[in-house]
BANU-759856 format. One line per 8 residues: their letters; for each residue x, y, z of C-alpha. Coordinates in Angstrom, 2 decimals. Layout:
REM BANU-759856
A> X/Y/Z; ...;
//
This chain:
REM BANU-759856
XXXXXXXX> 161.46/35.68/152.88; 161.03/36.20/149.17; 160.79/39.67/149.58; 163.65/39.85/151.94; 166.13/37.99/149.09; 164.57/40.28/146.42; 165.99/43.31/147.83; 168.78/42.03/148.94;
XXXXXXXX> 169.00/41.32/144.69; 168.09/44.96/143.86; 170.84/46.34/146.67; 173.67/43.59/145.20; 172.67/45.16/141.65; 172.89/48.04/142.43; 176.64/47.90/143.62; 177.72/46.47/140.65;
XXXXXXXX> 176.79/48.94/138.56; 178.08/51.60/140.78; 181.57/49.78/140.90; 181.25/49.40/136.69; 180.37/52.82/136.26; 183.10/54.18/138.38; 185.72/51.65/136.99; 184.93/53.27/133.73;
XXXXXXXX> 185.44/56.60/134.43; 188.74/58.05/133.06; 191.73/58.03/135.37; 193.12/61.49/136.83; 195.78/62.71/135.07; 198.30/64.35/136.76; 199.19/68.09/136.12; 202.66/68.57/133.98;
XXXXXXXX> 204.61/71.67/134.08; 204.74/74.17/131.34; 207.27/73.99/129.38; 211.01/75.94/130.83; 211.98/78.35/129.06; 215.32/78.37/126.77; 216.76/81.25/128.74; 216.03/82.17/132.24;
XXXXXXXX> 218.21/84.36/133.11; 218.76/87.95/136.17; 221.20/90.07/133.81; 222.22/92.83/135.49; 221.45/94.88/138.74; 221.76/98.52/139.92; 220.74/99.73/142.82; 220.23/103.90/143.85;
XXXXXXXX> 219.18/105.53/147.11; 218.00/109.60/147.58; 215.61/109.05/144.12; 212.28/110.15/145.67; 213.43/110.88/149.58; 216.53/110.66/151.26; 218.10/107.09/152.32; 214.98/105.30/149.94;
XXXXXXXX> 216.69/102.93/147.45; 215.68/101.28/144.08; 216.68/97.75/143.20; 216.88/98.17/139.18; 217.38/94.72/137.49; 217.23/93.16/133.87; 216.28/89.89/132.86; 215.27/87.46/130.37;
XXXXXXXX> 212.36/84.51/129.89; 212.64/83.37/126.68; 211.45/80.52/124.94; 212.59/79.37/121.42; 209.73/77.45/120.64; 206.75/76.53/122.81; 205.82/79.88/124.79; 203.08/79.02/126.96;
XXXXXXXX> 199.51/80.76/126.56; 199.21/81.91/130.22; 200.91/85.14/129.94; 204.42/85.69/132.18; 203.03/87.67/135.10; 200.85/84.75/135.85; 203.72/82.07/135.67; 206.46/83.95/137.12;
XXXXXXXX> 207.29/86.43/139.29; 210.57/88.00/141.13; 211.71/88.38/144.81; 213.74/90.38/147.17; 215.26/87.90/149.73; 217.64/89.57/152.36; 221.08/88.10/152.95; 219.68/84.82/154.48;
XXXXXXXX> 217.85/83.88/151.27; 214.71/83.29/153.33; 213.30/86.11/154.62; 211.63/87.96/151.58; 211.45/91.79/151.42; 209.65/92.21/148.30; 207.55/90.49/145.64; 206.53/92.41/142.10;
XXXXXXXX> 205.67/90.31/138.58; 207.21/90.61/134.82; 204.86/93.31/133.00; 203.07/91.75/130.26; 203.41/94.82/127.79; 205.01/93.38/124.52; 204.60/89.14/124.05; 202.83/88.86/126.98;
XXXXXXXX> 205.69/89.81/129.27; 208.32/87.26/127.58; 211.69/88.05/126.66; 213.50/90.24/127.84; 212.60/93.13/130.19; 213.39/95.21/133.23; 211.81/96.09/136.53; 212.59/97.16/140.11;
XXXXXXXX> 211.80/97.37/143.87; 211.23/100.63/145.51; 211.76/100.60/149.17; 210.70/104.13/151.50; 213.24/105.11/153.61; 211.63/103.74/156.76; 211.50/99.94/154.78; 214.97/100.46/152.90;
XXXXXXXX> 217.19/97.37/153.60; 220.66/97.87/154.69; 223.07/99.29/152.08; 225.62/97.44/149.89; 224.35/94.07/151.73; 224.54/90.98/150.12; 220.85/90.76/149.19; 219.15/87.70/146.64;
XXXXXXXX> 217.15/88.37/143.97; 215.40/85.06/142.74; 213.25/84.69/139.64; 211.04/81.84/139.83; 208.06/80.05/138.55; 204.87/80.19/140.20; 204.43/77.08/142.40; 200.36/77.87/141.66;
XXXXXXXX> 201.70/76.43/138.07; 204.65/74.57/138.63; 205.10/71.34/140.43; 208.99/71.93/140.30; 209.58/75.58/140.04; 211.84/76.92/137.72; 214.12/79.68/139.98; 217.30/81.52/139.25;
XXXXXXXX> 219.03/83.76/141.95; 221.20/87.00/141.63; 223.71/87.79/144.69; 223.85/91.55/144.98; 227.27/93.44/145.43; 229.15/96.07/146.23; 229.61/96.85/142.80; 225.45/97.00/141.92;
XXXXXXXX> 225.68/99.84/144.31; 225.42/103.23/143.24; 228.44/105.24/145.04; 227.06/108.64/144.32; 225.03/110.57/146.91; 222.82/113.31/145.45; 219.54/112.70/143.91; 219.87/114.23/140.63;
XXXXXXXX> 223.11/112.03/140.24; 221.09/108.75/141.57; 218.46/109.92/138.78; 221.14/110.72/135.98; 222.82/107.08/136.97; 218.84/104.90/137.07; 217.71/106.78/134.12; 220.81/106.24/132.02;
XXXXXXXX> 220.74/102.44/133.16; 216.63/102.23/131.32; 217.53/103.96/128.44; 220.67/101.37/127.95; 218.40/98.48/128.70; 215.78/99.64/126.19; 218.20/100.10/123.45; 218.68/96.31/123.79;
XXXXXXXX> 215.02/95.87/124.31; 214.58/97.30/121.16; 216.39/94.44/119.18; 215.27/91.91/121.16; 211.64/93.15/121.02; 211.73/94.70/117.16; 209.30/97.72/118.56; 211.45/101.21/118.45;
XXXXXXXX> 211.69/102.35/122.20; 213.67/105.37/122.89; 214.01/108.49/120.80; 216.74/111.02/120.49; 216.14/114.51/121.10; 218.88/117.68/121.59; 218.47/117.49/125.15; 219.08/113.65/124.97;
XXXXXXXX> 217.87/110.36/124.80; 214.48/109.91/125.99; 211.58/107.15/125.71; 209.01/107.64/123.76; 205.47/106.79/123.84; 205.71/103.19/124.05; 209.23/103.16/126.28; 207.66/105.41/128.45;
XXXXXXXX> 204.45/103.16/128.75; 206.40/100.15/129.33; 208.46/102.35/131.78; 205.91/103.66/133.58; 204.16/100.18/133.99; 206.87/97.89/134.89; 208.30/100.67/137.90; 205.46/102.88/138.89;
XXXXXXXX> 206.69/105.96/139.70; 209.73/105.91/137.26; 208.84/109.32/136.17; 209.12/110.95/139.30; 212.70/108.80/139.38; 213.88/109.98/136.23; 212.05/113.14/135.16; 214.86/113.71/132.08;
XXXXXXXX> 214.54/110.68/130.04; 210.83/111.19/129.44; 209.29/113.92/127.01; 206.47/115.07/129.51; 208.63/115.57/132.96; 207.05/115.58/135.82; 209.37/116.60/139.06; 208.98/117.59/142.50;
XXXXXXXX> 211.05/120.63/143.64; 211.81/121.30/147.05; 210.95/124.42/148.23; 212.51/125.23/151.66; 210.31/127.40/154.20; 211.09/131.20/154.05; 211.72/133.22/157.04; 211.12/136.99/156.09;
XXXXXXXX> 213.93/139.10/158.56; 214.82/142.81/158.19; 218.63/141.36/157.93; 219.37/143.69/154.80; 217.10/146.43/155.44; 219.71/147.50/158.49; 222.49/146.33/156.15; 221.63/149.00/153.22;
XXXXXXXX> 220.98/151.54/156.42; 224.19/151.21/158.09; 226.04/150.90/154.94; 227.19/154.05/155.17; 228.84/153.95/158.81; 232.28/155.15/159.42; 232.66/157.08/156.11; 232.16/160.80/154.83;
XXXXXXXX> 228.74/160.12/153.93; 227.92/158.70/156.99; 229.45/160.98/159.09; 227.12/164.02/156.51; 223.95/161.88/156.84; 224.59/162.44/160.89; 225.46/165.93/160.43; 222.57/166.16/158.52;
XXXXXXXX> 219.76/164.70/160.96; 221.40/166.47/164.02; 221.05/169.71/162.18; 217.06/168.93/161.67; 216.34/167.00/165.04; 215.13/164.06/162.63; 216.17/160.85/161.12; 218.44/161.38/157.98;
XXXXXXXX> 216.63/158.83/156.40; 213.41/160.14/156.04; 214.86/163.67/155.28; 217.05/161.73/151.95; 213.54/159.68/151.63; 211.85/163.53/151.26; 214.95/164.52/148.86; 214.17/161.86/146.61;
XXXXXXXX> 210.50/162.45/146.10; 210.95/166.31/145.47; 213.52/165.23/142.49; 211.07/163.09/141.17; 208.30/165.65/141.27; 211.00/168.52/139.51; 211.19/166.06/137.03; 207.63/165.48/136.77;
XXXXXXXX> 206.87/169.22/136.52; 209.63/169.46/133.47; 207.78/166.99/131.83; 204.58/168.56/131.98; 205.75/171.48/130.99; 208.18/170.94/128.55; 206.33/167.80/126.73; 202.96/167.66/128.22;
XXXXXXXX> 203.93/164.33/129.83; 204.33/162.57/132.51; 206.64/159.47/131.68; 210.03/161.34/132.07; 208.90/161.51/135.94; 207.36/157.59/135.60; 211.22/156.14/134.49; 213.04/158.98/136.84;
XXXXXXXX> 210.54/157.93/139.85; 211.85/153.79/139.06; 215.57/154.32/139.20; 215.34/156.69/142.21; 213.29/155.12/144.41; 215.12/151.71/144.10; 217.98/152.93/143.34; 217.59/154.85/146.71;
XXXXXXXX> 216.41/152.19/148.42; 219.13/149.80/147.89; 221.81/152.89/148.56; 219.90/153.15/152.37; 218.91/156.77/151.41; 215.22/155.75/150.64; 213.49/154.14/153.51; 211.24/150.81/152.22;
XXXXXXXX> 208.01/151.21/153.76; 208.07/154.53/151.48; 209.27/152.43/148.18; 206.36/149.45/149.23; 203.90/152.39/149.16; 204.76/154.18/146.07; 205.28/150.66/144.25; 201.63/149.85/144.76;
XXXXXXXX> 200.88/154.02/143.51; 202.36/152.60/140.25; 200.44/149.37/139.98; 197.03/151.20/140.41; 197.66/154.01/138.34; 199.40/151.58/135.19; 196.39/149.56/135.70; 194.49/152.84/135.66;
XXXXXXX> 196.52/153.69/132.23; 195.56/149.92/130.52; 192.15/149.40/131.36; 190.79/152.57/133.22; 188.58/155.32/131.96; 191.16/157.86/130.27; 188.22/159.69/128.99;
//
């Protein structure tokens, strides 16, 4: 029995200094929000389509997160971040963070959404851009929303004017960006203004791709050019043939080949080479040279060729004559 009421002692003990211990054990404090910032502000929008593909579009916006005193440690792509909502306000199209390039990504800055043409949202709608605290930080979000309209819309149509109009809209933005930051962002140049290293750093990292966008307002300009397919025809080799159809020469060039059972052409074709070799043997033996025939054999054998008295096939032949023997005359054995 003694035993019994001895650990039912130890046992009764032991509780109470479980319940002490725990009771003094700090009490949980509640997380508080960081602090809001003085200015929280979407400033302006613009919005372009046909930048990178036809019917894509860009969503271009400014904005400011400033704080006057207070700026919180954890830098501003980790406590805020931006969102495409379509006209509902619910169903979100995009999501992208501030770029923490100068103060940690505080003040103000610019960024945008790029949308394929496939995922581009419906043009001139009423879309919402929000910019709001991240609820992984915030107990009570701070948010601010932007209503697109009709007049964020670009109206022209062409790429290079959707470029001219997105890159003029960054270099505008920087300007301010460079009082507001104190850091010199855009440079001017005789072919414009352009960013320089550090706008185009920031540029490049807050819209990938902005330099395929707007080629011109960076010093190193990278640009796709479309190339359509070529389709090789004989369209203008007939053309310069039949050229001379219906008139004097014509009607002498048919005389002609009826009078030697052949084509005219290649009997023209045969006059032109036997001037060029006249010429070649006056050279020789006038000057010892050969160039006089070199410059005659140029301008008649084009020049014949484009007159439809020289078939091609004949000027693609003696074309690659002059490329061996001028390669011949560079780097051959003259000896």
């Amino acid at each position: 029995m003694c035993r019994q009421n001895t650990g039912l002692k130890k046992i009764a003990l032991g509780l109470v200094l479980a319940v002490t211990c725990l009771a003094g054990l700090p009490a949980p404090v509640l997380a508080v929000d960081p602090a809001t910032p003085t200015t929280f502000t979407l400033d302006s929008v613009q919005v372009v389509t046909n930048i990178l593909e036809d019917d894509d579009m860009v969503v271009a916006f400014r904005y400011n997160i400033t704080y006057s005193s207070g700026q919180p440690s954890i830098p501003a792509n980790k406590l805020f971040h931006f969102r495409l909502m379509d006209t509902d306000g619910i169903t979100q199209l995009g999501a992208i963070e501030p770029y923490p390039y100068y103060n940690s990504g505080y003040g103000q800055g610019f960024s945008a959404f790029y949308f394929d043409a496939d995922a581009a949202p419906v043009w001139e709608a009423s879309l919402v851009l929000k910019m709001v605290g991240n609820p992984q930080y915030w107990a009570s979000p701070p948010e601010v929303n932007y209503t697109l309209t009709s007049a964020d819309y670009s109206q022209l149509s062409t790429r290079s004017e959707n470029s001219s109009l997105l890159g003029n809209y960054i270099i505008e933005t920087c300007r301010d960006l460079e009082i507001n930051w104190s850091v010199k962002l855009v440079t001017e140049t005789p072919q414009g203004t352009i960013l320089n290293d550090t706008g185009a750093a920031y540029g490049r990292g807050t819209i990938p791709g902005l330099q395929n966008m707007c080629p011109q307002i960076f010093s190193s300009q990278q640009q796709v050019i479309d190339i359509p397919d070529q389709t090789w025809t004989n369209t203008k080799l007939n053309e310069w043939i039949h050229q001379f159809d219906g008139t004097v020469v014509g009607d002498a060039l048919i005389g002609l080949s009826d009078l030697f059972s052949v084509s005219w052409i290649i009997l023209t074709s045969l006059i032109c080479v036997v001037l060029v070799i006249l010429v070649f043997v006056w050279g020789m033996l006038a000057y010892s040279d050969n160039q006089a025939a070199m410059v005659a054999g140029i301008r008649i054998f084009s020049g014949g060729a484009l007159m439809g008295i020289f078939h091609p096939a004949a000027l693609a032949l003696i074309t690659l004559v002059y490329a061996a023997y001028t390669a011949f005359v560079i780097i051959g054995d003259k000896g």
